[in-house]
C-alpha positions as CSV (number, residue, x, y, z in Angstrom):
1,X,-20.0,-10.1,17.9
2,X,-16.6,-9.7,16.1
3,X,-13.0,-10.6,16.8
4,X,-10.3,-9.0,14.5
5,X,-7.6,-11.1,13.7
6,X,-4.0,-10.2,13.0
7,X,-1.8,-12.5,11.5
8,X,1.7,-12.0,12.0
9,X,2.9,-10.9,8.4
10,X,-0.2,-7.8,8.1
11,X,-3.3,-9.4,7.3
12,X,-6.6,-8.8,9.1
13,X,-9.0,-10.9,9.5
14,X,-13.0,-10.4,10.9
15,X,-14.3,-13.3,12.8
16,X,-18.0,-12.8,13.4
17,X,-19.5,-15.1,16.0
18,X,-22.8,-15.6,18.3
19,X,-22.2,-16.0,21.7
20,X,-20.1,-16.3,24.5
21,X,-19.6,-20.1,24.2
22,X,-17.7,-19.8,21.2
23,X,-14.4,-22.6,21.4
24,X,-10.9,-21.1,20.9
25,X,-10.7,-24.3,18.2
26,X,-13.5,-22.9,16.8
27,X,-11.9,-20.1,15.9
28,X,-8.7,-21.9,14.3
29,X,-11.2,-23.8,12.3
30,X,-12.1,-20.6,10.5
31,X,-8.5,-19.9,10.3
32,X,-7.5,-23.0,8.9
33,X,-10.3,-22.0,6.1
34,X,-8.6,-18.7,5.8
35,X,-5.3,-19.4,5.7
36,X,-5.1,-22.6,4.3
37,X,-2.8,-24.2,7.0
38,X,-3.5,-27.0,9.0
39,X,-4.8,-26.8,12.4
40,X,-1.5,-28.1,14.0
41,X,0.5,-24.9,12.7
42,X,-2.0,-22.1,14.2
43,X,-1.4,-20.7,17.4
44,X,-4.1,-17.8,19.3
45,X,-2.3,-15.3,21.1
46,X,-4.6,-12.7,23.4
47,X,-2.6,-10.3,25.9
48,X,0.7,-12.2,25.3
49,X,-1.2,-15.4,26.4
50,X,-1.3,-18.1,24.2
51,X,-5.1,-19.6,24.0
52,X,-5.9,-23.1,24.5
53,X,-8.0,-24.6,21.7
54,X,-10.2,-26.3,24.3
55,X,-11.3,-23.6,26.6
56,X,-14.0,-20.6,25.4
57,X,-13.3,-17.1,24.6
58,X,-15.4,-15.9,27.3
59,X,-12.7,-18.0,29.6
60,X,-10.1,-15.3,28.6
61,X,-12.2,-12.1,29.1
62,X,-12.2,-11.7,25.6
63,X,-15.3,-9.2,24.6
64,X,-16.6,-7.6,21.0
65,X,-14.2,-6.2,18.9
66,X,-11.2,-7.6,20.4
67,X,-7.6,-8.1,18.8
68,X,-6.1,-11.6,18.3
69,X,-2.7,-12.2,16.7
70,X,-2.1,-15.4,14.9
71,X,0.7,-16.9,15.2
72,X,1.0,-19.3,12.0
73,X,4.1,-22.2,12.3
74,X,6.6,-22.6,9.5
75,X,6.4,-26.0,7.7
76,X,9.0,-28.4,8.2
77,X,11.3,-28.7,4.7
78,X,11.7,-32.0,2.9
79,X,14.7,-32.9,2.7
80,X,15.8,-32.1,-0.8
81,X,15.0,-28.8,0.2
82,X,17.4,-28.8,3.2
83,X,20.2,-29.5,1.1
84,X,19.5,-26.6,-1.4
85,X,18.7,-24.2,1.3
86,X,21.2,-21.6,2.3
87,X,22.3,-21.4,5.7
88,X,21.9,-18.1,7.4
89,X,23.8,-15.5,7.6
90,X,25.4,-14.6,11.4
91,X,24.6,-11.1,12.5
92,X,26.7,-8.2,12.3
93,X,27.7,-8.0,16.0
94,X,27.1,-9.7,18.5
95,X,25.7,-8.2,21.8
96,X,29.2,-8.5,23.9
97,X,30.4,-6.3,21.1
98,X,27.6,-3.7,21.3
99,X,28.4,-3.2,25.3
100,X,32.1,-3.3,25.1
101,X,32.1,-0.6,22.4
102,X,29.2,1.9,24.1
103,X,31.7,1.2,27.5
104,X,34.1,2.7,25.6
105,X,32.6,5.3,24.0
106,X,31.4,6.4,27.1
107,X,34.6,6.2,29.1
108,X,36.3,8.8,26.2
109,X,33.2,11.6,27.1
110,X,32.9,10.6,30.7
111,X,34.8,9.9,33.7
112,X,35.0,6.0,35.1
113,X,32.6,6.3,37.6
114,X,29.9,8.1,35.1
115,X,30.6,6.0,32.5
116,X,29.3,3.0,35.0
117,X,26.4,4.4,36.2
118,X,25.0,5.8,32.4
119,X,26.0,2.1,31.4
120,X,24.0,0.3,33.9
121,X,21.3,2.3,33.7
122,X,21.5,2.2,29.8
123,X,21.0,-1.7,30.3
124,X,18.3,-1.6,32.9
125,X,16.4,1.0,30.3
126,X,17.0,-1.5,27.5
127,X,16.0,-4.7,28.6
128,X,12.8,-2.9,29.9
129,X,11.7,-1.7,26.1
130,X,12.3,-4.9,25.0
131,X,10.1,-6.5,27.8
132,X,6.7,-4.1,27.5
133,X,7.4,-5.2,22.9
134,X,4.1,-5.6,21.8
135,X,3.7,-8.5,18.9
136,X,2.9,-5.4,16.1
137,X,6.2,-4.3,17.4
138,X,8.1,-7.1,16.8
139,X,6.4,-7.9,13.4
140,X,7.3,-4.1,12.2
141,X,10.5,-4.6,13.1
142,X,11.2,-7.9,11.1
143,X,9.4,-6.5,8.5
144,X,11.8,-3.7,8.0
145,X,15.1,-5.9,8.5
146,X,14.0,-8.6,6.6
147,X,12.9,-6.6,3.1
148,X,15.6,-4.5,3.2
């Protein structure tokens, strides 16, 4: 049986196992192999549910030629490193900005009461996409931003 395994950055990985009593840890341990990052720092995600390392595959459903994402955890810096690093920039706007300047875009095209109604349902539609994100996603989406 196989379980592909995507690790949040692009690479794939083909775990091949025997049975159904195969460990989630088990799993991590041919990770760790992989990836070359301690145990500690890997995390299993199935369906948006995070896996425990103690319970089986077979405890999550999880059949032949299934998709995992791995989640892998960023080292903690030394600090001489802290000191040298940058500190981050702030983003461009800030979401009170984004609604106050689409209310008033709005309000120049519509009439007050339109303008309301398009606006709240503008939110209701937005916070929905961002709720049904899948982890692919989000990692397209940071990659994008984050090499540009």
């Amino acid at each position: 049986m196989k379980l592909f395994l995507k690790v949040l950055g692009g690479q794939e990985l083909t775990y091949t196992y025997d049975d159904s009593t195969t460990t989630v840890n088990e799993v991590k341990k041919f990770l760790v192999t992989k990836l070359n990052k301690p145990l500690s720092q890997i995390k299993l995600v199935y369906k948006g549910k995070t896996l425990a390392a103690e319970k089986r595959l077979s405890d999550y459903n999880i059949q032949d030629q299934a998709k995992l994402h791995v989640a892998v955890k960023k080292t903690l810096i030394s600090s001489s490193l802290k000191e040298e690093q940058v500190t981050p920039t702030k983003p461009k706007y800030k979401p009170e900005e984004l609604w106050s300047k689409l209310s008033e875009v709005l309000a120049k095209n519509y009439g007050p009461d339109e303008s309301a109604v398009i606006m709240m349902q503008f939110r209701k539609d937005y916070e929905c996409m961002l709720k049904t994100l899948s982890l692919d996603d989000i990692e397209r989406i940071a990659e994008k931003n984050l090499t540009t």
